[in-house]
N, C-alpha and C positions, 0 to 999 in steps of 0.2 A: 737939452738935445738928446740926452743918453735916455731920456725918459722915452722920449719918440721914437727913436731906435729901438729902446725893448718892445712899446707898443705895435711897430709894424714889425719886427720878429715873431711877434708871438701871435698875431694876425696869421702872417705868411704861414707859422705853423700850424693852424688851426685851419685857413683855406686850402692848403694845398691835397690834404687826404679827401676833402670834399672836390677838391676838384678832379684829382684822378678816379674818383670815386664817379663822378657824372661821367667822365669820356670813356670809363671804360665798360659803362653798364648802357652808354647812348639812349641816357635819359634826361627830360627836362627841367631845370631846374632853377628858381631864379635865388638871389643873392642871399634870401632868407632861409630859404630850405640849405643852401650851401652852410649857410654859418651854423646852423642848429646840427648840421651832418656832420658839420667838424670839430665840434665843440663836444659832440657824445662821442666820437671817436677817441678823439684825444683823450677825455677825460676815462674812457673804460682803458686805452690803453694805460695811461698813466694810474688806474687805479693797480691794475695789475703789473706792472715791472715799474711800479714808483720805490718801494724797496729794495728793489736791485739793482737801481740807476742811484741810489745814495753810494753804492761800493765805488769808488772813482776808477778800480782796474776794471769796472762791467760797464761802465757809463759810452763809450766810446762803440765796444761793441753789441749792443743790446738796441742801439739808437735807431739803428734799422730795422730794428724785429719791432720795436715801439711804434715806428712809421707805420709799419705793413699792418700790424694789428689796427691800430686808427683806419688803415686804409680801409680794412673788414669791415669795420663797424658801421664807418662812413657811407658805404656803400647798404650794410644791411637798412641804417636810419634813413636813405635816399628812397630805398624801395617801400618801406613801411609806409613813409610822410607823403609818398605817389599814393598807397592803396587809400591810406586815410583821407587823407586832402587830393583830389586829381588837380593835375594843373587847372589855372585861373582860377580857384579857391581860396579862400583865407580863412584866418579865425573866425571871421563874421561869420562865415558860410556854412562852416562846422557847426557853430550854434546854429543858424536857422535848420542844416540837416538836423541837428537832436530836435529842433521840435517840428521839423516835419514826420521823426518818426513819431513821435508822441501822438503828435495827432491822427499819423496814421494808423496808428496801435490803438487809439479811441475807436475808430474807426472800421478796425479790424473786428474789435467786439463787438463792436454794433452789428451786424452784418452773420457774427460767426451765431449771434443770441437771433437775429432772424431766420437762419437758416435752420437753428435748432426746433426753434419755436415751430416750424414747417415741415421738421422730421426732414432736413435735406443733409444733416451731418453726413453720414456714416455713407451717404453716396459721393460728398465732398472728398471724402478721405480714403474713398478707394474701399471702405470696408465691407462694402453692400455695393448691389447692382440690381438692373432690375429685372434680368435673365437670370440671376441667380437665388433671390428671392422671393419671385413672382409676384412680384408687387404689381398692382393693374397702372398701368400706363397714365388711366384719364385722372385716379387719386392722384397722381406724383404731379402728373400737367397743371391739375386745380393748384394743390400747391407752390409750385414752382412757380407763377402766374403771381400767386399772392405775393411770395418772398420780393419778388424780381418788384410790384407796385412799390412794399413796402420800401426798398432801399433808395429810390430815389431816380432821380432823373437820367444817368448814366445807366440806370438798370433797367431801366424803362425801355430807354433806349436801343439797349442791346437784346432783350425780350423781342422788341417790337423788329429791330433787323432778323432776329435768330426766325421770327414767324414766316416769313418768306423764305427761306431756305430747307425747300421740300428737299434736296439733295444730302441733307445732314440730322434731321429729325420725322421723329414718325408723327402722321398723320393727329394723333389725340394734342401729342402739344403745337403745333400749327394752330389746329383751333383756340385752345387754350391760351395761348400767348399772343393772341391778333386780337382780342379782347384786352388788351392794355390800353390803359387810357393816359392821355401827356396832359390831361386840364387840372389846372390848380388855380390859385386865389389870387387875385391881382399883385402886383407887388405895390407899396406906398408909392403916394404921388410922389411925397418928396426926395427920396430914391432914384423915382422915375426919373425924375426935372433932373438931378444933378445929371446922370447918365446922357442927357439931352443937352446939357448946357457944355458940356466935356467934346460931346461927339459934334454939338452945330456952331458951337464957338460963340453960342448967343442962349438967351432963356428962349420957350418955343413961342413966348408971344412975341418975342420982336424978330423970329423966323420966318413965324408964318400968322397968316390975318387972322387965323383962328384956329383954334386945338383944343380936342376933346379930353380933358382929364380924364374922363370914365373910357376904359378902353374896349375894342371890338369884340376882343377873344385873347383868353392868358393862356398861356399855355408855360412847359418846365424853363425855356430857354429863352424866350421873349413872348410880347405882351404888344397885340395894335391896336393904336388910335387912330380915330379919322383925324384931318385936318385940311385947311383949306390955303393956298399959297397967296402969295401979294396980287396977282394975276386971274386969281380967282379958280383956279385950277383946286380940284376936287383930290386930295389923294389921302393914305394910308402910312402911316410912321408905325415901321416895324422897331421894338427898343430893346434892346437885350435885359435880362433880372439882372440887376446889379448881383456880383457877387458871385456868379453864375459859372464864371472860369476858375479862379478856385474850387469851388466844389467838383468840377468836373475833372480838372487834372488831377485832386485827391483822389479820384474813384476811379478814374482811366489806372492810376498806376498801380491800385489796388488791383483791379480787372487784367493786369498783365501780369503781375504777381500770382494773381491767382490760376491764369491758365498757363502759365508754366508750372507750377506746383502740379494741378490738375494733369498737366501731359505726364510729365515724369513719374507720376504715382499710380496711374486708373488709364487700365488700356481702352475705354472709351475717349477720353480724353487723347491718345494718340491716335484712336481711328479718324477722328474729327480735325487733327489739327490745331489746336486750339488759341494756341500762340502764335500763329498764322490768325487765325479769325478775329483776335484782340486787334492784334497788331494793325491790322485793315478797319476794325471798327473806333481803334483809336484816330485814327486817320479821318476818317469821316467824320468825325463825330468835331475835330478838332476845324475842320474844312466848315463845318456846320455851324460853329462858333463866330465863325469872322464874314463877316454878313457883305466884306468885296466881294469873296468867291462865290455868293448867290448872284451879288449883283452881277458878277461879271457873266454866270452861268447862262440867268435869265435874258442878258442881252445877246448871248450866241444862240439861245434856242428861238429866240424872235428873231433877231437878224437872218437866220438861215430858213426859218416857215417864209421869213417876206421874199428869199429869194427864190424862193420855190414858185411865189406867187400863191400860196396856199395860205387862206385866212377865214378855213374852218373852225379854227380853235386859237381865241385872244388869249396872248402871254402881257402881262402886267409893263410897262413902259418904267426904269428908272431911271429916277434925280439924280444923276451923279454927283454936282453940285454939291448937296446937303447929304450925300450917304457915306458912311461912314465903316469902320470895322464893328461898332456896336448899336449904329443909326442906319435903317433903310429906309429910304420916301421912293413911292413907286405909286404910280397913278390907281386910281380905286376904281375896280369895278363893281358895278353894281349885279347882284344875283344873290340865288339861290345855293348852298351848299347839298353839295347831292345827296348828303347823309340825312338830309332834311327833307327835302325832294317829293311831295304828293306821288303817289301814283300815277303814272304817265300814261294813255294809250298806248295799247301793245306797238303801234307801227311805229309812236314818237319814240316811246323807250330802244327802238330795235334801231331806227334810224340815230339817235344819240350815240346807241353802244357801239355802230359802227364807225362813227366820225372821231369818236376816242381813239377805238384801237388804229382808224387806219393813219392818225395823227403821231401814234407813240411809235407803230409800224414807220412812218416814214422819217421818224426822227432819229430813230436805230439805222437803218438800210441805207440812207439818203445823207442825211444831215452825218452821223454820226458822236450825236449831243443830244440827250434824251433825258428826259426828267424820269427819273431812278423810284418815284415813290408815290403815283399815282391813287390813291385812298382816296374813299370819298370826302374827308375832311380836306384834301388839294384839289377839288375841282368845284368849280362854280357852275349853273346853268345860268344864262343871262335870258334875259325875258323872251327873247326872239327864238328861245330853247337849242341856242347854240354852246357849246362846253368853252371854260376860260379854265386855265391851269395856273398852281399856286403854289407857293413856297418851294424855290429851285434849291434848297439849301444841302438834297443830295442828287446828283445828276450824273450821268454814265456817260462814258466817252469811247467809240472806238474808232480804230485806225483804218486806214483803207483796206489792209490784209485782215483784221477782225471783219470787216463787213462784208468782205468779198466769202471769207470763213463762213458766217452767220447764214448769207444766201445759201451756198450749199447745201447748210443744214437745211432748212429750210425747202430749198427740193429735194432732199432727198425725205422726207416727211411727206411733201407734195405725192410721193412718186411712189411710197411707200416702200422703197428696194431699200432692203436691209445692207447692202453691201456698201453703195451710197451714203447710208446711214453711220455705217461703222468708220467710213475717209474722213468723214465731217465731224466727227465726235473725236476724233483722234487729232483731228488739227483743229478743232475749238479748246481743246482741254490741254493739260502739262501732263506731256505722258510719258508712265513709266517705265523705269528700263527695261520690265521684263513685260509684256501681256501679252495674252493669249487671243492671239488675233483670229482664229478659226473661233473658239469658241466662244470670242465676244459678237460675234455675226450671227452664230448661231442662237446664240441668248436674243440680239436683236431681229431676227428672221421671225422667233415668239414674239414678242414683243407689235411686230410689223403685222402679222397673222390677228393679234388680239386687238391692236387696237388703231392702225392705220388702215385699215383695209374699208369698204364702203360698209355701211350699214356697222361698223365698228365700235365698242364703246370708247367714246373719246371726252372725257372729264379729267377732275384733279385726278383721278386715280391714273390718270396716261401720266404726266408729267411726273405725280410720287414714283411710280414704278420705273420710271424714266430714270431719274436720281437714285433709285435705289443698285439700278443696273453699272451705272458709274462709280457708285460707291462700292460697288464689292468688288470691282478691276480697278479698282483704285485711279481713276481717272479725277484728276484734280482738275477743279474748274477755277481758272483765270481771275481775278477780283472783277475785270471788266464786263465778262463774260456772265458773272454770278450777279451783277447788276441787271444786266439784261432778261436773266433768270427771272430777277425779284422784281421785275416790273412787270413781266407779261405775270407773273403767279398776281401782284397786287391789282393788276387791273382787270386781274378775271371775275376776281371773287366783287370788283366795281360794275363791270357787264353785266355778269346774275344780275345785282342791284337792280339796274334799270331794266333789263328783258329776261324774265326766265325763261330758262332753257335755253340763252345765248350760245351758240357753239364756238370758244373762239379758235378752235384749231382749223374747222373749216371754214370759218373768216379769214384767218389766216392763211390757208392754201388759195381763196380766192384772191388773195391781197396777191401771194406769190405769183401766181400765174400771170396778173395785170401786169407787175412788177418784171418778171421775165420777158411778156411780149411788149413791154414801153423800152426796154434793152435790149431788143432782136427787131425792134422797128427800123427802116430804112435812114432815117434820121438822124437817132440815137446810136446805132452800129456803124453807120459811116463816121460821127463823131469822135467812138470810140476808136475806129481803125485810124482814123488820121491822129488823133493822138499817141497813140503807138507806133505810128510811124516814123511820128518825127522825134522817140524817145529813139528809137533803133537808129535812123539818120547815119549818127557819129560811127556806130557799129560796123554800120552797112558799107561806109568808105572806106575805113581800113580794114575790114573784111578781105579785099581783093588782094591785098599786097602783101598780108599776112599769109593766105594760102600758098602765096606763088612763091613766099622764102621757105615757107615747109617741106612745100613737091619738092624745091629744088634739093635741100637739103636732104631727105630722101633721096632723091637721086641720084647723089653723091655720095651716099651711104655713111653722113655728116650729121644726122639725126641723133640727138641725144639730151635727155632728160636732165638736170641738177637738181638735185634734195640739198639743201641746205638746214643738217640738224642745228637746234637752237640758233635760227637764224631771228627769231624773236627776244629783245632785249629781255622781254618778263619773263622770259625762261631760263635764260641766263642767268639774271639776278635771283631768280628761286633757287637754282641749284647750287649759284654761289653760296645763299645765307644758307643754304641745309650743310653743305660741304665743312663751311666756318662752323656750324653749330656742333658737326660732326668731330671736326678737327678740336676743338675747343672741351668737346667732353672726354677726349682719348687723353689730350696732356693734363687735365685738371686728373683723371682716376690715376697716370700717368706721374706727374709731381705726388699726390696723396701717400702711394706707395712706396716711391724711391723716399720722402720724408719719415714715413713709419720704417722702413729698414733703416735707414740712419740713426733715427732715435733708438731702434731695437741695439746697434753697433757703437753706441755712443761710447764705448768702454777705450774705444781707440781712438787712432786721431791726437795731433799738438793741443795742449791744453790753452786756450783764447784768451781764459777766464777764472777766474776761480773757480771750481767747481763744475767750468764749464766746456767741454769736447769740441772740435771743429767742427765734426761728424753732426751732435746733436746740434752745433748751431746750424747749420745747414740744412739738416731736417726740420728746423722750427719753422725755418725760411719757406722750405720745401712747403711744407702743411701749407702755410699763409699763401704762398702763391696757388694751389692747388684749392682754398675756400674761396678766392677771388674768381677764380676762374670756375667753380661749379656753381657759385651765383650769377655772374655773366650768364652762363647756359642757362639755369632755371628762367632767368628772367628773358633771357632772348626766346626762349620755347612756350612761354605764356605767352609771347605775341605771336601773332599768324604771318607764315609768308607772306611780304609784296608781291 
């Protein structure tokens, strides 16, 4: 019995500094991090006043400085075992982090040995630039281009998004980088099959009546077979490269690694943003991966063309049924890839290029669900020389205020007024606190003069200069917004393709105008006014009886306003925890010093102890409350306001 007694004593005292140690640092912690917290406490305390707890006249009073120290320690081992381990972690986890870093450290080098091999270090590292050096532009693009092929699929990736984005790079690497290629070598059948048999719950022969081993087209992230259904239905099994999500979360966290290091070191890297641009392309890229969010995509871009009654341009039909996060079955159509595409008669190619744009145009404006990536390797021509659209795996979305936004622009392009021009680019973008709104009107009144006006030049070099105009007033463009970008710049350089000398800006003012007067038609205006009418309705009733207690109230000279400061709880509660953090750092410097004069005064004071002052015990006390309380601070000042 005495035996159990010492054992839950000596428990009690090894839990308890672990536990005032969590409640007063208001951290998480579960019963193993507690016992390893109290067990290094105690044991530093007791290595430290274990010889002066043998004197029996210091055992008594030393017992509580013994506690406090454990408490310190307790408290220090709680916060260490958070940074090392975050909660829901364990030892396993620890080891798989050491070799996730290994691997990512392999990985590093690989990467740091291609970027050298391409001569891209020293711009990596901030130590070169290439306004500094005069390095020519189209040598650094060739290379960058190679580097970006050599690293792999996530680099491919981020090359081939970065090409579309005239608003953040100059014109040599645009070209440069739109020349990336995603085709590689089939992956093994037997690979394939497993991934098939996982995702259909069956092998593909007893799926479906027949399946092509030899696939359509491989490409970094999946790979299509034909195949034919029980039904006899003709379709396409999209399958993911086994293996494929690994390698890319390795190289996503590499790529945000890396463009944080890039921001903080190379002021090019803060002009761009750049841990913003990871950050969004890790997003995508991870959306890209999980083949629901196509299927769900591709079924909003064809459910909303059918309700339009608009069935210029076939979107692919999916098997829910059999599709999966790493299986898509989606009906096949039959065509031509436009990147294949014979030479077309000028009026067939010029009537194609308009069915495209006025398709992606009505999916922006109208729908609000727009397929993001238009290239000629995503469009089919079907024998009838109608256009069909392919792989939804990145699609743009806006909201009714984005599109309402997007028109504006739009007429005011139309219309050529710079002033127009400058309302609509200020509420398409995240704009900053300070701009200079005179002379962003003025830059765009150039701009309107050079290139919107008739007879004006209007190509890529409109929309470069366009980008270039935003990036020096620092006009940040939306990720939404910057999709919309990247589709009209990708399906320009698709138009060229089929018609040269396509113009799409004034296709596009033609589109606008149709677009305006199908929305000022007697129909469509009456539609819009009754539905605003009956959103006003609620407004409109209490409208009358609200005015008539105000007059009166005026009247009576009863009129009066209440401000209620911090009548919002979240401001309360900020000012509280700054108030605590505040108060919390005055008594911690507060106890530090009243402990250091007591110790400096120890000479006085009833003797407690052997050897030991009242004054100094007090002050030992003092210090130890005053390190508990300047870790509480540290640690509540790493975390961010609620």
């Amino acid at each position: 019995m005495w035996i159990i007694a010492a054992l839950a004593g000596t428990f009690a005292v090894v839990l308890i500094p672990a536990f005032l140690g969590r409640r007063l640092l208001g951290i998480d912690a579960g019963p193993l991090r507690l016992v390893v917290a109290g067990i290094v406490g105690i044991s530093v305390s007791g290595s430290l006043l274990g010889s002066q707890l043998q004197n029996s006249d210091r055992r008594n009073t030393l017992l509580s400085l013994m506690i406090g120290i454990g408490l310190l320690v307790a408290m220090v081992t709680l916060v260490a075992l958070r940074e090392l381990l975050p909660p829901g972690s364990g030892p396993l986890d620890l080891f798989r982090g050491i070799r996730g870093r290994i691997s990512r450290g392999r990985r590093y080098t690989h990467i740091a040995r291609i970027a050298g091999r391409h001569g891209l270090g020293p711009y990596l590292r901030g130590r070169r630039s290439v306004e500094s050096d005069g390095a020519p532009h189209q040598l650094l693009a060739q290379e960058l281009r190679q580097a970006l092929q050599a690293g792999g699929v996530t680099f491919v990736k981020l090359g081939q998004l970065m090409s579309t984005r005239r608003d953040l790079l100059p014109e040599p690497y645009l070209e440069e980088l739109s020349r990336l290629q995603d085709q590689v070598a089939p992956a093994a059948w037997p690979e394939v099959e497993q991934t098939l048999i996982a995702g259909l719950g069956a092998p593909p022969g007893e799926a479906f009546a027949h399946f092509d081993r030899m696939p359509l087209a491989a490409a970094s992230i999946a790979q299509v077979h034909a195949a034919v259904l029980h039904d006899g239905t003709r379709v396409v099994v999209k399958v993911q490269r086994p293996g494929i999500q690994e390698v890319v979360a390795r190289d996503l966290d590499i790529v945000n690694r890396l463009a944080a290091t890039l921001q903080s070191r190379t002021g090019w890297g803060r002009s761009l943003g750049l841990t913003d641009l990871a950050r969004g392309f890790a997003v995508a890229l991870c959306e890209e991966l999980d083949f629901r969010i196509e299927a769900r995509n591709m079924t909003s871009v064809r459910r909303a063309a059918e309700a339009r009654g608009d069935v210029s341009v076939t979107v692919p039909r999916v098997y829910d049924q059999l599709s999966t996060a790493r299986v898509l079955v989606m009906s096949r159509i039959d065509g031509v890839p436009l990147g294949q595409l014979a030479p077309a008669a000028p009026e067939l190619g010029e009537k194609l290029a308009h069915t495209l744009l006025t398709a992606l145009l009505n999916q922006i404006m109208q729908d609000g669900v727009f397929h993001a990536d238009p290239h000629p390797g995503n469009i089919l021509v079907l024998p009838d020389g109608t256009p069909a659209l392919l792989d939804f795996g990145s699609v743009g979305r806006l909201d009714a205020g984005l599109r309402a936004s997007m028109a504006g622009l739009f007429l005011a392009v139309d219309r050529g007024d710079p002033t127009a021009l400058c309302d609509a680019l200020l509420e398409v973008t995240n704009r900053p606190e300070q701009v200079d709104e005179q002379r962003l009107r003025r830059a765009l009144g150039h701009f309107s003069a050079r290139y919107l006006v008739h007879g004006g030049t209007q190509d890529t070099a409109m929309f470069t200069e366009l980008f270039r105009l935003m990036t020096d007033f620092r006009l940040a463009v939306p990720p939404e917004i910057a999709a919309v970008f990247r589709a009209l710049a990708t399906i320009e350089g698709t138009l060229t393709r089929l018609s040269d000398g396509f113009d799409i800006v004034e296709a596009s003012r033609a589109y606008a105008a149709t677009e305006f007067a199908r929305q000022l038609s007697p129909g469509t205006a009456g539609d819009t006014a009754r539905d605003e009418l009956v959103s006003l309705l609620p407004v409109l009733r209490r409208l009358p009886r609200r005015l008539d207690r105000i007059s009166g109230a005026l009247e009576e000279g009863r009129l009066g306003v209440n401000v209620r400061l911090l009548a919002d709880p979240r401001d309360r509660r900020v000012i509280g925890e700054l108030l605590s953090r505040v108060l919390l750092a005055f008594l911690a410097v507060f106890f530090g010093i009243a402990g250091v004069m007591l110790l400096l005064g120890s000479e006085g004071g009833p003797v407690v102890a052997t050897g030991l002052g009242l004054y100094a015990l007090i002050g030992y006390h003092f210090l130890l409350l005053s390190g508990v309380l300047v870790l509480r601070t540290v640690y509540m000042l790493a975390r961010p306001l609620s």
